[in-house]
CHARMM-style PDB file with segment names, atoms N, HN, CA, C and O in Angstrom:
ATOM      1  N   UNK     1    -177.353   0.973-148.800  1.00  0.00      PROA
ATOM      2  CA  UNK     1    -176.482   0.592-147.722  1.00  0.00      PROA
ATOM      3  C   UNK     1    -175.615   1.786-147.320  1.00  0.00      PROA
ATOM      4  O   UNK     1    -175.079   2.448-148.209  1.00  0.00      PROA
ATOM      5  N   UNK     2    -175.463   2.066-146.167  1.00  0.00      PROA
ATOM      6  HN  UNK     2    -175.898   1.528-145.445  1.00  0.00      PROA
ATOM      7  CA  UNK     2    -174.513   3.181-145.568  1.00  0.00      PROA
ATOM      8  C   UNK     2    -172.902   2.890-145.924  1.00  0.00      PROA
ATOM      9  O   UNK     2    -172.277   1.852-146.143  1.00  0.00      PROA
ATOM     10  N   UNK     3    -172.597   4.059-145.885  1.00  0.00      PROA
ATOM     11  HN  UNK     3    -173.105   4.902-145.707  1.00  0.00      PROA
ATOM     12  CA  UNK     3    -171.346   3.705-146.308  1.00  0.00      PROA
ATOM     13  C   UNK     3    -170.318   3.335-145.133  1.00  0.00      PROA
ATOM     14  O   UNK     3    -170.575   3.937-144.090  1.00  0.00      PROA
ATOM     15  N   UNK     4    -169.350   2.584-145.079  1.00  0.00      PROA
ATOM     16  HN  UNK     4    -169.142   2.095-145.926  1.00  0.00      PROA
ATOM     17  CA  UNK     4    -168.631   2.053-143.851  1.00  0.00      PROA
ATOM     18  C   UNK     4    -168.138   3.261-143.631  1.00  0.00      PROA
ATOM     19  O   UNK     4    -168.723   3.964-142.807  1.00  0.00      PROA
ATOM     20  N   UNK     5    -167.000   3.758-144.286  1.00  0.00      PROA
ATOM     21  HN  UNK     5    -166.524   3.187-144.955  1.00  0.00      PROA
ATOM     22  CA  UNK     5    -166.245   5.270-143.555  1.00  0.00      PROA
ATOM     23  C   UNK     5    -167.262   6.391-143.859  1.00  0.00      PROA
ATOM     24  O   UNK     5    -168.024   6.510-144.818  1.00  0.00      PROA
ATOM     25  N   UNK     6    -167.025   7.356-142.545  1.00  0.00      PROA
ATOM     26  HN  UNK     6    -166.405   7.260-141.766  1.00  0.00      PROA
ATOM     27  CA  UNK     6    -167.283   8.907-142.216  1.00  0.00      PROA
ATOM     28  C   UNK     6    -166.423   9.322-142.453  1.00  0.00      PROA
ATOM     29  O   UNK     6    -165.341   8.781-142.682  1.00  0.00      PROA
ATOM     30  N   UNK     7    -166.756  10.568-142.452  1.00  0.00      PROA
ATOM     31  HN  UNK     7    -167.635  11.007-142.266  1.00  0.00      PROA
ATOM     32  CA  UNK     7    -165.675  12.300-141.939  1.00  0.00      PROA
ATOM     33  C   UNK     7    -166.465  12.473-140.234  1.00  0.00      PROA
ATOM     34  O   UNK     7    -167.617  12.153-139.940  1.00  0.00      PROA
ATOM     35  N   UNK     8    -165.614  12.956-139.503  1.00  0.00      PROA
ATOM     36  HN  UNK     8    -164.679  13.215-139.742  1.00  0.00      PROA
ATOM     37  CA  UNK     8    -166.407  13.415-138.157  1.00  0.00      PROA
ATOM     38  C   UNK     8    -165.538  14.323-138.138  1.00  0.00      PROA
ATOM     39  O   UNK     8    -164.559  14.233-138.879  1.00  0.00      PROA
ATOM     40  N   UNK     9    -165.770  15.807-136.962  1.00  0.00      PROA
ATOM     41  HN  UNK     9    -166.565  15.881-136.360  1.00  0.00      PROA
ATOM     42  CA  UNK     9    -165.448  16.816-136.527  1.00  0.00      PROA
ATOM     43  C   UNK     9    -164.805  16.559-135.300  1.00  0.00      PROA
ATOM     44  O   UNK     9    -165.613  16.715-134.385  1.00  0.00      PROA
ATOM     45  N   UNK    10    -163.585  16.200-134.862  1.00  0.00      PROA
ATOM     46  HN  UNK    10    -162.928  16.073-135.605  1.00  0.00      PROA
ATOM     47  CA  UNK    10    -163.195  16.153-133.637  1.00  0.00      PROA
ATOM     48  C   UNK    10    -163.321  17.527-132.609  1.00  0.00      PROA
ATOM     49  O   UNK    10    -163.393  18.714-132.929  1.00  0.00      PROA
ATOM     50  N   UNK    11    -163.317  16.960-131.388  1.00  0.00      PROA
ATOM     51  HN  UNK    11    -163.258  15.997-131.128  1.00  0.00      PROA
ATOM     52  CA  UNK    11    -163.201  18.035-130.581  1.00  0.00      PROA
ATOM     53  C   UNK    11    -162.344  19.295-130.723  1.00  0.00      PROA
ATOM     54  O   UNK    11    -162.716  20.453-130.534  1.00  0.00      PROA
ATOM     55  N   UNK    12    -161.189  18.886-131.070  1.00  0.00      PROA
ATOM     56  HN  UNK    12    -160.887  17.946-131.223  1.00  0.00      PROA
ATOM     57  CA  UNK    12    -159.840  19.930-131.611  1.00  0.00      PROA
ATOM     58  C   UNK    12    -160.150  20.532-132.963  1.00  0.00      PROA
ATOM     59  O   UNK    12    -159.236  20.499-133.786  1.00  0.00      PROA
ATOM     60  N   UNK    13    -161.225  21.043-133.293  1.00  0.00      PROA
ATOM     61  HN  UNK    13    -161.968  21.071-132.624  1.00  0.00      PROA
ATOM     62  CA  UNK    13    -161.719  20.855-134.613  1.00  0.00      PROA
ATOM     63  C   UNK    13    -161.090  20.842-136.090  1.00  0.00      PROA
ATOM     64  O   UNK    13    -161.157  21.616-137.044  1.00  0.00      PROA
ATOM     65  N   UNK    14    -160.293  19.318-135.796  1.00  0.00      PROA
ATOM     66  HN  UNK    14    -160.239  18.689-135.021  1.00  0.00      PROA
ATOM     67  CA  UNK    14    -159.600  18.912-137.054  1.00  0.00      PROA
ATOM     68  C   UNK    14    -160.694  17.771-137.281  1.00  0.00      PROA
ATOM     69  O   UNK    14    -161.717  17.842-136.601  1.00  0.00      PROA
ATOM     70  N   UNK    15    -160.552  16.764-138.158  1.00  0.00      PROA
ATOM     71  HN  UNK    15    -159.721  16.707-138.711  1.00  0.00      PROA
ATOM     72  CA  UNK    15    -161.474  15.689-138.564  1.00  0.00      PROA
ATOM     73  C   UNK    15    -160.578  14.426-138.795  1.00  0.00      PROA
ATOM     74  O   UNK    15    -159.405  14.336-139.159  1.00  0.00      PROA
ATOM     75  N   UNK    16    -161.548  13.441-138.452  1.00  0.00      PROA
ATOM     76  HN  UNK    16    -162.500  13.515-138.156  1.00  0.00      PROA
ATOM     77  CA  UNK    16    -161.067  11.927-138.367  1.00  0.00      PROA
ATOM     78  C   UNK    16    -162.188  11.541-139.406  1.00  0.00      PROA
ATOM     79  O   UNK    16    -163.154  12.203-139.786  1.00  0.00      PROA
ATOM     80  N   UNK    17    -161.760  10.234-139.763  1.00  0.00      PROA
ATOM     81  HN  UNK    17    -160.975   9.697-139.454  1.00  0.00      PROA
ATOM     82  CA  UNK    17    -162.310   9.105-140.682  1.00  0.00      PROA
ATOM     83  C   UNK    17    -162.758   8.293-140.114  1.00  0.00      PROA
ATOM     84  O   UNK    17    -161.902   7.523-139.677  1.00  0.00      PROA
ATOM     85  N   UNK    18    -164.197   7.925-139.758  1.00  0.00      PROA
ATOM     86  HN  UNK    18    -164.892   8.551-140.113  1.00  0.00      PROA
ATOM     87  CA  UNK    18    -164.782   7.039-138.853  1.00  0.00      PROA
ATOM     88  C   UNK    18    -165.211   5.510-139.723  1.00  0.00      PROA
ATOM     89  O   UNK    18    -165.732   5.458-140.838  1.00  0.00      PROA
ATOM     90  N   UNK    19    -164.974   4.797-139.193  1.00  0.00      PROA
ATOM     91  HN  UNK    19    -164.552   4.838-138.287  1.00  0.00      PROA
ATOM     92  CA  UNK    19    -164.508   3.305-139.237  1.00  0.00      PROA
ATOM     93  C   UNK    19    -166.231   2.807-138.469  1.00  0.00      PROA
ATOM     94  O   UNK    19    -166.449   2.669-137.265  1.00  0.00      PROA
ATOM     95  N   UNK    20    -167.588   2.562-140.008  1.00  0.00      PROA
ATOM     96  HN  UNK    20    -167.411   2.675-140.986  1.00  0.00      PROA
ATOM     97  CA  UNK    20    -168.506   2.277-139.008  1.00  0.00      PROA
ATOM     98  C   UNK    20    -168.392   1.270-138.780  1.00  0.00      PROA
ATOM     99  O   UNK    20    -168.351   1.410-137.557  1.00  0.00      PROA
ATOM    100  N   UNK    21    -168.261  -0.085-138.972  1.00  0.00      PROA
ATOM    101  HN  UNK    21    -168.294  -0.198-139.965  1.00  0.00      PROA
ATOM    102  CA  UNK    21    -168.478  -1.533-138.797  1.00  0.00      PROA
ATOM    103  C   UNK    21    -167.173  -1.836-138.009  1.00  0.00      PROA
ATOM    104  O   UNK    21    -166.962  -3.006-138.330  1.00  0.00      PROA
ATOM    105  N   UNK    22    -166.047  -1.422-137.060  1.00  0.00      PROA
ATOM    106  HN  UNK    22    -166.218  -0.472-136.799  1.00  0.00      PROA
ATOM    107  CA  UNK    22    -165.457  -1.250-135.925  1.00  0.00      PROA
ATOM    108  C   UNK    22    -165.580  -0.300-135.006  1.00  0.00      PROA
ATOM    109  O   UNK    22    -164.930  -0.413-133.967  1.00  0.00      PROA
ATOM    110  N   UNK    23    -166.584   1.014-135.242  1.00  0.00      PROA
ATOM    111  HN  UNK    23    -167.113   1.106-136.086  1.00  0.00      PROA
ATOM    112  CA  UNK    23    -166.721   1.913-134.670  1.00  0.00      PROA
ATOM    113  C   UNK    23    -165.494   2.588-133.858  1.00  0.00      PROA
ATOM    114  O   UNK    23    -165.572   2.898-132.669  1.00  0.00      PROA
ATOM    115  N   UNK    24    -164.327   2.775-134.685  1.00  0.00      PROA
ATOM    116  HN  UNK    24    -164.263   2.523-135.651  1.00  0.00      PROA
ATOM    117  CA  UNK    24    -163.419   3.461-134.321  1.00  0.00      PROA
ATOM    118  C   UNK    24    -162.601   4.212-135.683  1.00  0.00      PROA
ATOM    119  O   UNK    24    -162.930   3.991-136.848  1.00  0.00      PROA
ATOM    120  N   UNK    25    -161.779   4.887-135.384  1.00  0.00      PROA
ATOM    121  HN  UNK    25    -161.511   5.066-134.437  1.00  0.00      PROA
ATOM    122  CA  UNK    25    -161.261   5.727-136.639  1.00  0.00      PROA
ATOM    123  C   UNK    25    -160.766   4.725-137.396  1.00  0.00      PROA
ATOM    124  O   UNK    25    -160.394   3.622-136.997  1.00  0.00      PROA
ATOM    125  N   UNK    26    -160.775   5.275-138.854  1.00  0.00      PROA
ATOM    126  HN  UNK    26    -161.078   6.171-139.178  1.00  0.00      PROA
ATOM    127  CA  UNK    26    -160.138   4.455-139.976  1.00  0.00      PROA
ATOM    128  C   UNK    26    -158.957   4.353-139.721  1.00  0.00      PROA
ATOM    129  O   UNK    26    -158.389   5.240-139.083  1.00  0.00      PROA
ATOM    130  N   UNK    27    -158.344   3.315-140.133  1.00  0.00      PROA
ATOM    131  HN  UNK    27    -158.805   2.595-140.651  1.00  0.00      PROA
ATOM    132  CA  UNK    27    -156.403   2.847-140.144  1.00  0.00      PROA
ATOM    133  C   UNK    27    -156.556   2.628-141.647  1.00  0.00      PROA
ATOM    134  O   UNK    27    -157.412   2.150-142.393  1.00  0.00      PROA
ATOM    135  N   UNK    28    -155.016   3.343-141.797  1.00  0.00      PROA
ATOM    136  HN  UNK    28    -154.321   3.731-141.192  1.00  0.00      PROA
ATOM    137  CA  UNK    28    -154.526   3.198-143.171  1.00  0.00      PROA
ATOM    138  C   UNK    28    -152.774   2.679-142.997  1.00  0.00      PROA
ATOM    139  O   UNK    28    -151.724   3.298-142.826  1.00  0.00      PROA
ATOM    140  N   UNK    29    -153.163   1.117-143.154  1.00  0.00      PROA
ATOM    141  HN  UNK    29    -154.016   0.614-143.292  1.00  0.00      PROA
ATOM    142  CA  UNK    29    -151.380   0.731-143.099  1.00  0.00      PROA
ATOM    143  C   UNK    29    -151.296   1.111-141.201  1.00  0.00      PROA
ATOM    144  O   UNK    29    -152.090   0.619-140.400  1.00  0.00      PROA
ATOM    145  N   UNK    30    -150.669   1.640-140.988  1.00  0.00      PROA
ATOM    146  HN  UNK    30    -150.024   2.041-141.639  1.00  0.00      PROA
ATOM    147  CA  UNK    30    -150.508   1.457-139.713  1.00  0.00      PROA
ATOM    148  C   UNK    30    -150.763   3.208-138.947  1.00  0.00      PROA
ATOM    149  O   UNK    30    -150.373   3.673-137.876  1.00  0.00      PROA
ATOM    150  N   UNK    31    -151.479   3.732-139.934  1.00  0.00      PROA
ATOM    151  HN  UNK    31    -151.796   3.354-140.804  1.00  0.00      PROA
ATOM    152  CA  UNK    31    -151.546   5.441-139.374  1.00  0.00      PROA
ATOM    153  C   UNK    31    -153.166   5.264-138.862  1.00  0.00      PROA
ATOM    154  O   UNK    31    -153.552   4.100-138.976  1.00  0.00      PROA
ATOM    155  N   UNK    32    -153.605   5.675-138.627  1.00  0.00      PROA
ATOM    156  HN  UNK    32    -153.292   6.620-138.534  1.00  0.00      PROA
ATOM    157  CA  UNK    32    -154.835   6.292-137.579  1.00  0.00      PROA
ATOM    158  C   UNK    32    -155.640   7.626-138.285  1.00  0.00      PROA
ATOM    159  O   UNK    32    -155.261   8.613-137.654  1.00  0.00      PROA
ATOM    160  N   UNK    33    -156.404   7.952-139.129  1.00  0.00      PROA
ATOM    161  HN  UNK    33    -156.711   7.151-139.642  1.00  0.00      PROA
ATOM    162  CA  UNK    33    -156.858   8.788-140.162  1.00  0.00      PROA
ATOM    163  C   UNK    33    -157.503   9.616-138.858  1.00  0.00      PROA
ATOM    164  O   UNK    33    -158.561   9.255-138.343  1.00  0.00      PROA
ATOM    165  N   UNK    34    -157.063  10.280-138.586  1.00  0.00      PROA
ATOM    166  HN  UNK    34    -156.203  10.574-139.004  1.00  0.00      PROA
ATOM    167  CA  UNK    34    -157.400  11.419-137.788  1.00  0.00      PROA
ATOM    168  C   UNK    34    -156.296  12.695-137.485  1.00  0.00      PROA
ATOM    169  O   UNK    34    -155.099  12.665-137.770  1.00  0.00      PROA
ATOM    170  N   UNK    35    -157.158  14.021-136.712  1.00  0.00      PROA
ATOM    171  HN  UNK    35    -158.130  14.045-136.480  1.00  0.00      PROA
ATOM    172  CA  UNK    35    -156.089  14.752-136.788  1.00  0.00      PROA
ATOM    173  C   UNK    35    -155.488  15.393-138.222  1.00  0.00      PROA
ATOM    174  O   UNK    35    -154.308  15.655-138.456  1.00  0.00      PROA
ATOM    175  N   UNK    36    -156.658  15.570-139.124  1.00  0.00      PROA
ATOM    176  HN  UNK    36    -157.616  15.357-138.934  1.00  0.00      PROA
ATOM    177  CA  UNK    36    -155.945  16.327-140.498  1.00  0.00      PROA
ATOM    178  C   UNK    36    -157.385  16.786-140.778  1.00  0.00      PROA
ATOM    179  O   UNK    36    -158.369  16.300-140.221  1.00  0.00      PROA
ATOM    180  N   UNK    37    -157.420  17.886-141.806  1.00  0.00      PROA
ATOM    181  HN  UNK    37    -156.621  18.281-142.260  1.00  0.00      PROA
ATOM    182  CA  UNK    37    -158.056  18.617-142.438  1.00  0.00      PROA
ATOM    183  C   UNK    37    -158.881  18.220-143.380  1.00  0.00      PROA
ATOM    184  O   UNK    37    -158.628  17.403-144.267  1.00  0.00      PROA
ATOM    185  N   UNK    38    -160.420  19.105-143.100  1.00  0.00      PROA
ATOM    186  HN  UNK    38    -160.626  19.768-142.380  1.00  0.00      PROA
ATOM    187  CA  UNK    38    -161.408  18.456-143.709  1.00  0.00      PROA
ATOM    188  C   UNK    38    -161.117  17.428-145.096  1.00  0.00      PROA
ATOM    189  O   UNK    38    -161.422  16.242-145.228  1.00  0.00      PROA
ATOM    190  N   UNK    39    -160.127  18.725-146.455  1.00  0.00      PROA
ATOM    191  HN  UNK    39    -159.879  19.688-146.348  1.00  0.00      PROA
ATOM    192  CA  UNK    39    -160.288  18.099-147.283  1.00  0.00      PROA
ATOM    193  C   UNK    39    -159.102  16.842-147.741  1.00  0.00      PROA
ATOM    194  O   UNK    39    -158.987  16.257-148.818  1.00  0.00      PROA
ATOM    195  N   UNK    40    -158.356  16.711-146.553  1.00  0.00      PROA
ATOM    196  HN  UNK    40    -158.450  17.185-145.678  1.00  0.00      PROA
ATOM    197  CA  UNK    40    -157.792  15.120-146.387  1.00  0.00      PROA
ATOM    198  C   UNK    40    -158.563  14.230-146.062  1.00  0.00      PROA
ATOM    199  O   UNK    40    -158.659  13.125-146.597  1.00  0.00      PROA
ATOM    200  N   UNK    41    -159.375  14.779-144.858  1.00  0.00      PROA
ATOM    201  HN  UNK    41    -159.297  15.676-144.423  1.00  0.00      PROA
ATOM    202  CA  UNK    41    -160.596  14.234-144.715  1.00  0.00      PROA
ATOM    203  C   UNK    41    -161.577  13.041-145.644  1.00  0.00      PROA
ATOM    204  O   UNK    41    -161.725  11.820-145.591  1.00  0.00      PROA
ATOM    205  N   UNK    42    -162.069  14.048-146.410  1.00  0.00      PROA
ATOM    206  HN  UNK    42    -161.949  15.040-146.454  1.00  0.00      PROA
ATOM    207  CA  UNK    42    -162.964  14.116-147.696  1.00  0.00      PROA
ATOM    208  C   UNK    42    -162.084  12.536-148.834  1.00  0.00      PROA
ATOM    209  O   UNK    42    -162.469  11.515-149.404  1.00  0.00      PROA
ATOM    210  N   UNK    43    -160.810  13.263-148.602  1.00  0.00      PROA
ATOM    211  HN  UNK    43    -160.497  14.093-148.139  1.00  0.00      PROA
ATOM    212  CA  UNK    43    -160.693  12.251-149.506  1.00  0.00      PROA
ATOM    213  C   UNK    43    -159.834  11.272-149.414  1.00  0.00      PROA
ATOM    214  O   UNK    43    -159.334  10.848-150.455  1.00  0.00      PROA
ATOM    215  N   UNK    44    -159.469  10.687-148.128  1.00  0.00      PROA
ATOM    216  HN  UNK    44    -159.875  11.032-147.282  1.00  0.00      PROA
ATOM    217  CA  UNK    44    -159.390   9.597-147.628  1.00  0.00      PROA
ATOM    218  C   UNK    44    -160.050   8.557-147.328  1.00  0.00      PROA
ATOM    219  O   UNK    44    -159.809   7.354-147.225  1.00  0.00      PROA
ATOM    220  N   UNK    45    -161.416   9.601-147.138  1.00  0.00      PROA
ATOM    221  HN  UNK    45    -161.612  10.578-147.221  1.00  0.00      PROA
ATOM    222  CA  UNK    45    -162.595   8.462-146.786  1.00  0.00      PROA
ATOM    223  C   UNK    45    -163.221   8.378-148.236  1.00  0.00      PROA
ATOM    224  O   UNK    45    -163.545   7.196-148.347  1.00  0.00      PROA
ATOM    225  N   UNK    46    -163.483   8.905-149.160  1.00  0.00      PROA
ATOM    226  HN  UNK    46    -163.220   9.865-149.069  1.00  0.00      PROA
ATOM    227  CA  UNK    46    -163.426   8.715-150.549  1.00  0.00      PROA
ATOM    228  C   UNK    46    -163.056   7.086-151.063  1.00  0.00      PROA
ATOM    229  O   UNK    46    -163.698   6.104-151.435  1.00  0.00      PROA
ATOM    230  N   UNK    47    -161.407   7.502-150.803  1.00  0.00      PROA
ATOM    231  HN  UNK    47    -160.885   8.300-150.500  1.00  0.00      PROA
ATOM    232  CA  UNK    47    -160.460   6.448-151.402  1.00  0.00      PROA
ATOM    233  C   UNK    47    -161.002   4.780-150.805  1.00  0.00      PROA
ATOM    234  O   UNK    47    -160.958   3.790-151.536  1.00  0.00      PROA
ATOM    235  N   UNK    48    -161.550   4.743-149.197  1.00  0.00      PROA
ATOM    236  HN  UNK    48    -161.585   5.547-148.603  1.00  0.00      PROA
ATOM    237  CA  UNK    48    -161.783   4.263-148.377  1.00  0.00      PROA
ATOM    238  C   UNK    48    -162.991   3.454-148.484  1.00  0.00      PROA
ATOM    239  O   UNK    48    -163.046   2.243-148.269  1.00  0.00      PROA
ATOM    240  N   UNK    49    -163.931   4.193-148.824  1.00  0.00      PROA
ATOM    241  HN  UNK    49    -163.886   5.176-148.999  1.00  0.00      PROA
ATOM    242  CA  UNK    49    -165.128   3.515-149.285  1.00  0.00      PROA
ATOM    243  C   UNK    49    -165.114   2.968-150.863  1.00  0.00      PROA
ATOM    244  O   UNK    49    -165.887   2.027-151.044  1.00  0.00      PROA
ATOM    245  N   UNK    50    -164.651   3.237-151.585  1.00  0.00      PROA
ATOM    246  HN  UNK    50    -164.023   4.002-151.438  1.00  0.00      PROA
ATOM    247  CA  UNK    50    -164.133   3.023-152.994  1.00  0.00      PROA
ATOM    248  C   UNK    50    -163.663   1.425-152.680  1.00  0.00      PROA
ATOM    249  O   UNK    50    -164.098   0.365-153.133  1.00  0.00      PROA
ATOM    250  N   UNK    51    -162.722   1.680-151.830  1.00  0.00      PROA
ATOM    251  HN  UNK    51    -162.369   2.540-151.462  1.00  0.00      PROA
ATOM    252  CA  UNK    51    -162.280   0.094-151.527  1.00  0.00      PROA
ATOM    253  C   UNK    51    -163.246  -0.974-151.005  1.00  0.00      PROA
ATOM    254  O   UNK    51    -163.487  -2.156-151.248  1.00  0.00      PROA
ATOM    255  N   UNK    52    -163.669  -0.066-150.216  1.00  0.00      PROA
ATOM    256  HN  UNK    52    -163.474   0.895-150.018  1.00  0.00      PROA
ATOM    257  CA  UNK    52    -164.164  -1.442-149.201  1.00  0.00      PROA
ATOM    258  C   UNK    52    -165.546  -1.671-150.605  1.00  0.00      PROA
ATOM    259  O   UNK    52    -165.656  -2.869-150.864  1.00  0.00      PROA
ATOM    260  N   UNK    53    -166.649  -0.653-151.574  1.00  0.00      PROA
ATOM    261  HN  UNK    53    -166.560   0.321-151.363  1.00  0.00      PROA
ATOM    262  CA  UNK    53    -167.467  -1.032-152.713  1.00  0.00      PROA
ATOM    263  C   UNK    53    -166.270  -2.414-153.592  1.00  0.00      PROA
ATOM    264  O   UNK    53    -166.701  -3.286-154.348  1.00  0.00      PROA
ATOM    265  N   UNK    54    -165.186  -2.284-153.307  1.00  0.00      PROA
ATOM    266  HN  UNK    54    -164.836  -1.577-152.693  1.00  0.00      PROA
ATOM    267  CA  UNK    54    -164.776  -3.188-154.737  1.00  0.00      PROA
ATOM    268  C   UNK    54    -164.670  -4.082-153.935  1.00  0.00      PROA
ATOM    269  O   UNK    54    -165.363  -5.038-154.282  1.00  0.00      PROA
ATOM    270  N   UNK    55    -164.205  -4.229-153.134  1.00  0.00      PROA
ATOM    271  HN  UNK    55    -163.642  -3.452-152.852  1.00  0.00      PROA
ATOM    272  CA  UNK    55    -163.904  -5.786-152.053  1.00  0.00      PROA
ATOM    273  C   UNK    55    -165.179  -6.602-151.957  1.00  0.00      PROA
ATOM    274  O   UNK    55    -165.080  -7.815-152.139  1.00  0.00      PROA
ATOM    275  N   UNK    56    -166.601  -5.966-151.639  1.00  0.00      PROA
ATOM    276  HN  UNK    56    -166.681  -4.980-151.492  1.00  0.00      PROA
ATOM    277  CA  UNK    56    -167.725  -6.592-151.174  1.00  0.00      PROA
ATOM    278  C   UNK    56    -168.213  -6.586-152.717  1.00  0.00      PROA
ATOM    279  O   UNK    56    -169.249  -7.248-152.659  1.00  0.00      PROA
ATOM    280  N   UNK    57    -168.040  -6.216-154.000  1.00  0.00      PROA
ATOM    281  HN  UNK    57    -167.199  -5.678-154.047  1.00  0.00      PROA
ATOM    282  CA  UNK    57    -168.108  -6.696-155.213  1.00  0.00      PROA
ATOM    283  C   UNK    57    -167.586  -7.889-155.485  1.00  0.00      PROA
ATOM    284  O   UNK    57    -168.214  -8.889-155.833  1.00  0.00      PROA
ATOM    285  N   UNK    58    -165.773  -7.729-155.235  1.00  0.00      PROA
ATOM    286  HN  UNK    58    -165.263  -6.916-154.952  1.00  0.00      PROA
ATOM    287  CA  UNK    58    -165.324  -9.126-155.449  1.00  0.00      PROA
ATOM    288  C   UNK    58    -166.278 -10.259-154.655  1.00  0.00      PROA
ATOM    289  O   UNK    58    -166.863 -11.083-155.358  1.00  0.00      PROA
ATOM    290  N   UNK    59    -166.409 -10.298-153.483  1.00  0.00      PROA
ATOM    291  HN  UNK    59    -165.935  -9.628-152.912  1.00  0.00      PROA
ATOM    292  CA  UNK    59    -166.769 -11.113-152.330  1.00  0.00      PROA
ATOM    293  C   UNK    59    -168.142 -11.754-152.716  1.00  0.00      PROA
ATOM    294  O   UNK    59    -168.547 -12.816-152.241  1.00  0.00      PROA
ATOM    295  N   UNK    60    -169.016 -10.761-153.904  1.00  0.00      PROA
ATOM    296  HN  UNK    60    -168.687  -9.899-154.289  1.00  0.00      PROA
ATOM    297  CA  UNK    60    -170.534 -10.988-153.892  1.00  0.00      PROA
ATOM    298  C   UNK    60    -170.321 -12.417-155.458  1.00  0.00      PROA
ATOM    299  O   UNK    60    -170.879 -13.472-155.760  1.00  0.00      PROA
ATOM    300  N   UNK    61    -169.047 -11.451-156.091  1.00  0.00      PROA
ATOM    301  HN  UNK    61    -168.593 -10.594-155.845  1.00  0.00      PROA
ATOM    302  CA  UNK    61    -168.909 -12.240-157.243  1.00  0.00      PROA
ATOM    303  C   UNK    61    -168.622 -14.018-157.306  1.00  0.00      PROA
ATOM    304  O   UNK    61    -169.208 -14.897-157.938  1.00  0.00      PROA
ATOM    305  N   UNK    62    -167.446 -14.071-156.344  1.00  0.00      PROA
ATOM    306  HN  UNK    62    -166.970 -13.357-155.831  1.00  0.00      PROA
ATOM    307  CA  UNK    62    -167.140 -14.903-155.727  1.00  0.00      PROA
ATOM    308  C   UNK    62    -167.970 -15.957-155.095  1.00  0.00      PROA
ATOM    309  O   UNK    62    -167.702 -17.152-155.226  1.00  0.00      PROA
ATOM    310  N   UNK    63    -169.000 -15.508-154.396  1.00  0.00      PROA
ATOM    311  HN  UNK    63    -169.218 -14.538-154.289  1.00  0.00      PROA
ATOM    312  CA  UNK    63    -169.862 -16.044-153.380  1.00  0.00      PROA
ATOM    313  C   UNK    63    -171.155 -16.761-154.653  1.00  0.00      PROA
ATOM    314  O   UNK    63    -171.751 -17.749-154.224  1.00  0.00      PROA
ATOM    315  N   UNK    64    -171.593 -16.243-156.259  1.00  0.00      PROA
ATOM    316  HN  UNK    64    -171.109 -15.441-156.608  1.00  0.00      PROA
ATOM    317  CA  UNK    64    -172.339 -16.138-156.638  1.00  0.00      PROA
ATOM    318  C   UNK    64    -171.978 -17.276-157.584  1.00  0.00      PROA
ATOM    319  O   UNK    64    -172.799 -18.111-157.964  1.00  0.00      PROA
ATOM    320  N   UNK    65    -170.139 -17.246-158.092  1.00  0.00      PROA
ATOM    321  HN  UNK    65    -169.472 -16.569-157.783  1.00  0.00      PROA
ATOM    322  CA  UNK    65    -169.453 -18.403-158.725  1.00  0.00      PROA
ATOM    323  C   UNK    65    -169.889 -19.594-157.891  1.00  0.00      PROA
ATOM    324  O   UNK    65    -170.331 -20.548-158.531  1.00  0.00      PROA
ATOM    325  N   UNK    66    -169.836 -19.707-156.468  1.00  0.00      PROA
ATOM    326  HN  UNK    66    -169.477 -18.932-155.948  1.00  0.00      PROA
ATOM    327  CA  UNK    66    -169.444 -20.746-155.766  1.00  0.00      PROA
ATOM    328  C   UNK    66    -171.215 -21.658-155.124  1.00  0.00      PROA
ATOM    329  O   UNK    66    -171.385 -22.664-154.435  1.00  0.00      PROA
ATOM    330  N   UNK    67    -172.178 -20.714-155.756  1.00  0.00      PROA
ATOM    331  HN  UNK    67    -172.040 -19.897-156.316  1.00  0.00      PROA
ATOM    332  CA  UNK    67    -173.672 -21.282-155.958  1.00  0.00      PROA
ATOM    333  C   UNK    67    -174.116 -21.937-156.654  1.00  0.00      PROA
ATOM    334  OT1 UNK    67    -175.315 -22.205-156.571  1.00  0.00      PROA
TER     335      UNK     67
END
């Protein structure tokens, strides 16, 4: 399975955190993950996909109790 967040190269060539399953940049809390440097980049979307693997773990676990 692909992973939901990217790194992309913006035009200004700083980098954003792409948000695939809304197809817009990642939000963190109320900031907008764009506009910073590759290796904020790197590991925002790290932290990012980390989450969203444990959430759709809980969700599978959950879903598997309730069968």
């Amino acid at each position: 399975m692909k992973d939901r967040y990217e790194i992309i190269l913006d035009p200004s060539n700083l980098w954003t955190v792409w948000d695939n399953l809304t197809n817009e940049p990642a939000v963190i809390g109320m900031t907008i993950v764009a506009g910073i440097t590759q290796s904020e980049a790197e590991d925002a979307c790290y932290v990012l996909n980390e989450v969203e693997k444990r959430r759709r773990s809980r969700e599978e676990r959950r879903h598997a109790a309730n069968s």
